[in-house]
C-alpha positions in Angstrom: 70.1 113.8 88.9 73.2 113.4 86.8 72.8 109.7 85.9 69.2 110.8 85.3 70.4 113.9 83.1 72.6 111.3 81.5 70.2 108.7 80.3 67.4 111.5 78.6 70.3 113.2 77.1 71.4 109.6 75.5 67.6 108.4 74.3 67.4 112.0 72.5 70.4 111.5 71.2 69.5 107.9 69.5 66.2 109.5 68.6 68.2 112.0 67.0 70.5 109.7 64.8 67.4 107.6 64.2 67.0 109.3 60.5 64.6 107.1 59.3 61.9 107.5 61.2 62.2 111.4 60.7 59.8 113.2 58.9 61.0 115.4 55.9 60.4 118.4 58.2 62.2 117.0 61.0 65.0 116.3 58.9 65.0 119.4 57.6 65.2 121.0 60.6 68.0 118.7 61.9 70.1 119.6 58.8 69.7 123.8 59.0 68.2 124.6 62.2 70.4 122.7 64.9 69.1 124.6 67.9 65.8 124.1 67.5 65.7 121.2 66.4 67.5 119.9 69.6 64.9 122.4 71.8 62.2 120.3 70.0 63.3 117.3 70.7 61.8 117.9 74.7 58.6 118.7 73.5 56.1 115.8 74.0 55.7 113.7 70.8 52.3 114.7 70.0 53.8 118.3 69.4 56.9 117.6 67.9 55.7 116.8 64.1 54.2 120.5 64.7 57.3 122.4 66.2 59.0 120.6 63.0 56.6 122.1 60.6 57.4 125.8 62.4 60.9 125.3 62.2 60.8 124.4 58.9 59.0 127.4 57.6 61.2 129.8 59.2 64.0 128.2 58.0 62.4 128.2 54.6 61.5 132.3 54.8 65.3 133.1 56.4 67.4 131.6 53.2 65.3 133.7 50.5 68.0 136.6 51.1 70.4 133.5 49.9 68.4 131.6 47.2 67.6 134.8 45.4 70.1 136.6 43.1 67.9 140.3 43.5 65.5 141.8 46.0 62.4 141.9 43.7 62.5 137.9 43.5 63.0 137.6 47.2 59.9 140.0 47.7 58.3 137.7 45.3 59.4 134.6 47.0 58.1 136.1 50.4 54.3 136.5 48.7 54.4 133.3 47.6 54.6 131.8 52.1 52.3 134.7 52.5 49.8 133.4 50.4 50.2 130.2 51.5 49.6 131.2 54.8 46.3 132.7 53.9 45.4 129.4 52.0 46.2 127.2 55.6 43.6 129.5 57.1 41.4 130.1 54.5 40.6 126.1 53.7 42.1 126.1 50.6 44.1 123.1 48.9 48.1 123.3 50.4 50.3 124.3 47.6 52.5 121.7 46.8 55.5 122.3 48.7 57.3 120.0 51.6 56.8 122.2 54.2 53.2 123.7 53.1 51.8 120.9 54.0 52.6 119.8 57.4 53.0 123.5 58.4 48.9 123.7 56.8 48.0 121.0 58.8 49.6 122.3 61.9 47.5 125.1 61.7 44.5 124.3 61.0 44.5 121.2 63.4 46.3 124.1 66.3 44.6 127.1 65.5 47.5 128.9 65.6 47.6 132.4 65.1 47.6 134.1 61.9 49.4 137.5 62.9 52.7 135.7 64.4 53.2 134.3 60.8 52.8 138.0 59.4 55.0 139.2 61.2 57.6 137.0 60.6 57.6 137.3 57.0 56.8 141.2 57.5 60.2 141.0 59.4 62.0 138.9 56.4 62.1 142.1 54.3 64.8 143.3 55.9 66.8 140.6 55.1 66.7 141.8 51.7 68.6 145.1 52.1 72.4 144.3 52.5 73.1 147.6 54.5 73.5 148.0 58.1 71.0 148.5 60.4 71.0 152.6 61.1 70.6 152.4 64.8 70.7 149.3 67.8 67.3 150.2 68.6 66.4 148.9 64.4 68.2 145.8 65.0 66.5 145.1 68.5 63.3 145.5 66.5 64.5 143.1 63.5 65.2 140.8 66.1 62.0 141.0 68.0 60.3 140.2 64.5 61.6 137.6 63.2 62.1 135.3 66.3 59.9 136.1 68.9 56.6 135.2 66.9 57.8 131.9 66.6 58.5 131.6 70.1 54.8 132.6 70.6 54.1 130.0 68.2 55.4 127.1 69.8 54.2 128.2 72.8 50.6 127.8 71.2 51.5 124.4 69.8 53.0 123.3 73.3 49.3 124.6 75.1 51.4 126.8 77.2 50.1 130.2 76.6 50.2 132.5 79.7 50.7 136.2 80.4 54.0 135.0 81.9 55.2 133.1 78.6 53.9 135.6 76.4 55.7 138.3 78.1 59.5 135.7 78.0 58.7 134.9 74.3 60.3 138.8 73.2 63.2 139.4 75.5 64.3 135.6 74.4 63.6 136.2 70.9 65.3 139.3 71.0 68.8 137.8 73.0 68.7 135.0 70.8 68.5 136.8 67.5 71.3 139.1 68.5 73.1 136.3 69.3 72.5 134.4 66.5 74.0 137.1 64.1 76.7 137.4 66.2 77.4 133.6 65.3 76.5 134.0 61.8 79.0 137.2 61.0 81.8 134.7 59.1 79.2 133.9 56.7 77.5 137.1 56.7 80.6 138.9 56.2 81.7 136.8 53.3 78.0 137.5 51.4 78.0 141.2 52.4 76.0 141.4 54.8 76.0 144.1 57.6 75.6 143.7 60.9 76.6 146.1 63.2 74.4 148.9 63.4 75.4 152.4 62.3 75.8 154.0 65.4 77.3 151.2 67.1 80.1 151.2 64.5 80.5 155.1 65.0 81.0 154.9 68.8 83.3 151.9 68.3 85.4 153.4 65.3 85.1 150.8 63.3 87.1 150.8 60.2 83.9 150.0 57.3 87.3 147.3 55.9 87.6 145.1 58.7 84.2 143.3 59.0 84.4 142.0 55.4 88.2 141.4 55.6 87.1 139.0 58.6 89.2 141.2 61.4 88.6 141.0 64.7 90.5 144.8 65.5 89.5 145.9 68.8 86.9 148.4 67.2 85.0 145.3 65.8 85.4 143.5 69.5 84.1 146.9 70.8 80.6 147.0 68.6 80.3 143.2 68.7 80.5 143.5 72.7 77.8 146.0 72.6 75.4 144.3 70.4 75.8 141.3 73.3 75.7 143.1 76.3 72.1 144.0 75.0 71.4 140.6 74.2 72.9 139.6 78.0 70.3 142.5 79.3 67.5 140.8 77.2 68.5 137.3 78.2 68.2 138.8 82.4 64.9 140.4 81.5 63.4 136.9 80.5 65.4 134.9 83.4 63.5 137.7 85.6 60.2 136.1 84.8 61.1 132.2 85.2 59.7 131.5 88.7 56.3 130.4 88.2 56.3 129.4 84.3 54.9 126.1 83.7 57.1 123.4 82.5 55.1 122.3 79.3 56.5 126.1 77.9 60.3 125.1 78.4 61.0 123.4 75.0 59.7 126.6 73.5 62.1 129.1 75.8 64.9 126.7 76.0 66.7 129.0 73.0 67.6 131.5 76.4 69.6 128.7 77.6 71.4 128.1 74.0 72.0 132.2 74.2 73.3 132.1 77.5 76.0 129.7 76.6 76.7 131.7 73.4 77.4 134.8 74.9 79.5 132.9 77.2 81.6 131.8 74.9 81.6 134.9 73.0 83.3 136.7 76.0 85.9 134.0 76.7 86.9 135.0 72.8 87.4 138.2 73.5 84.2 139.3 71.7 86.1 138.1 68.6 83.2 136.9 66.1 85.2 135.2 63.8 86.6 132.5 66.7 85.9 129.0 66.2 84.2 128.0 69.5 81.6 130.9 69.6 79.5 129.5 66.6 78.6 126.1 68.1 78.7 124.3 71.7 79.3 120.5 71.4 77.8 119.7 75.2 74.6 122.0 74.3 72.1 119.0 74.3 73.9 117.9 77.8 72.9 121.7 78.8 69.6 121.1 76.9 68.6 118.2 79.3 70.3 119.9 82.7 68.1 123.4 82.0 65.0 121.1 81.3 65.7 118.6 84.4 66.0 121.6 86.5 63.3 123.5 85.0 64.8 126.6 84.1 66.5 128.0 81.3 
């Protein structure tokens, strides 16, 4: 199995570095959206051009917080995908836009469903308001929203939509969310952004100076340890649900293996958000092709 593991790991690879003969999504994707664009690369070819397209529109809907300089134009900004959702399903002309069109095309040609793309931009508002979540419960929810529809998504582009995958596609989206703001607190902290919730910061007595000042004290190891031990109980609630699932559904839950090394990491550090090795795994397309040779995640 390893030399096995070892020679699909290396042809993804070349495919990977083989930037000519990626698509302007793809590339996109590669550039800003390393995870998934390494979960994507399992999926069979005919669905990879798709999963590209999905990536690349949430990638597109997650940076208006950053390429906007005052809510109002971000809420703008978010009408504008909304209404060029509703011209994908309503046979309208694409605007012209990179990702419109290959995202347009996905849908119509994949009936994919309208409501997981509401929701996803529904969920971008919150982006939008630099204060902290008021409870863990709100963040749970943000999470759910903006990564679990896209889960449900690729499930749909994969042809892999079952009671079973439906019902891994939130407790993944919501353990890799958490996780994934774990990851992003340097960045977030320098922008002013807040994420630790309100009552998480109150049980851990977390000085409101440290997170910008890019401390780890033990207060901010405290809340950040609490936001991932509910990710961890997220991540087990999916894993509960793996025997069974069909294989054609891994590329799209493979971000529960990517969370599962994360939070691994993240405890080796102390729960110190701000260390080095908890933002990126250099073996994770190894760990990629082991989960997806073995098929679990």
């Amino acid at each position: 199995m390893r030399n096995r593991s070892i020679e699909v790991t290396s042809t993804l690879l070349r495919r990977s570095a083989d930037a000519p003969a990626l698509s302007l999504v793809a590339r996109l994707v590669r550039t800003h959206d390393r995870d998934r664009y390494q979960t994507a690369l399992f999926a069979p070819a005919a669905a990879r051009e798709a999963l590209f397209a999905l990536y690349a529109f949430n990638y597109e809907i997650a940076r208006v917080r950053e390429s906007v300089r005052e809510p109002m134009l971000g809420q703008i900004r978010l009408q504008w995908w909304r209404e060029a959702i509703d011209a994908a399903y309503a046979g309208a002309a694409p605007r012209r836009h990179e990702v419109v069109g290959p995202l347009t095309a996905a849908i119509r040609g994949l009936g994919l469903g309208r409501e997981h793309f509401a929701r996803l931009i529904d969920a971008r508002e919150r982006d939008l308001d630099d204060a902290a979540p008021a409870t863990l419960a709100a963040l749970e929810g943000y999470a759910e929203g903006t990564s679990a529809p896209l889960i449900r998504l690729a499930l749909e582009v994969l042809g892999a939509v079952t009671p079973q995958t439906l019902g891994a596609a939130a407790p993944i989206g919501i353990a890799y969310a958490l996780t994934g703001l774990i990851r992003a607190m340097p960045l977030f902290a320098r922008t002013g952004r807040w994420v630790i919730p309100d009552d998480i910061a109150a049980e851990a007595g977390l000085d409101p100076g440290d997170y910008p000042a890019l401390r780890a004290t033990p207060a901010l190891r405290r809340a950040v340890a609490s936001v991932a031990r509910r990710a961890a109980y997220h991540l087990d609630a999916a894993r509960a649900r793996q025997a069974g699932l069909p294989r054609a559904a891994l590329p799209a839950l493979l971000p529960a293996r990517i969370t599962a090394g994360a939070l691994k990491r993240l405890e080796r550090a102390g729960f110190d958000p701000f260390a080095r090795a908890v933002a990126t795994d250099p073996l994770q397309s190894w760990r990629l092709t082991l989960a997806m040779l073995r098929g679990k995640f």
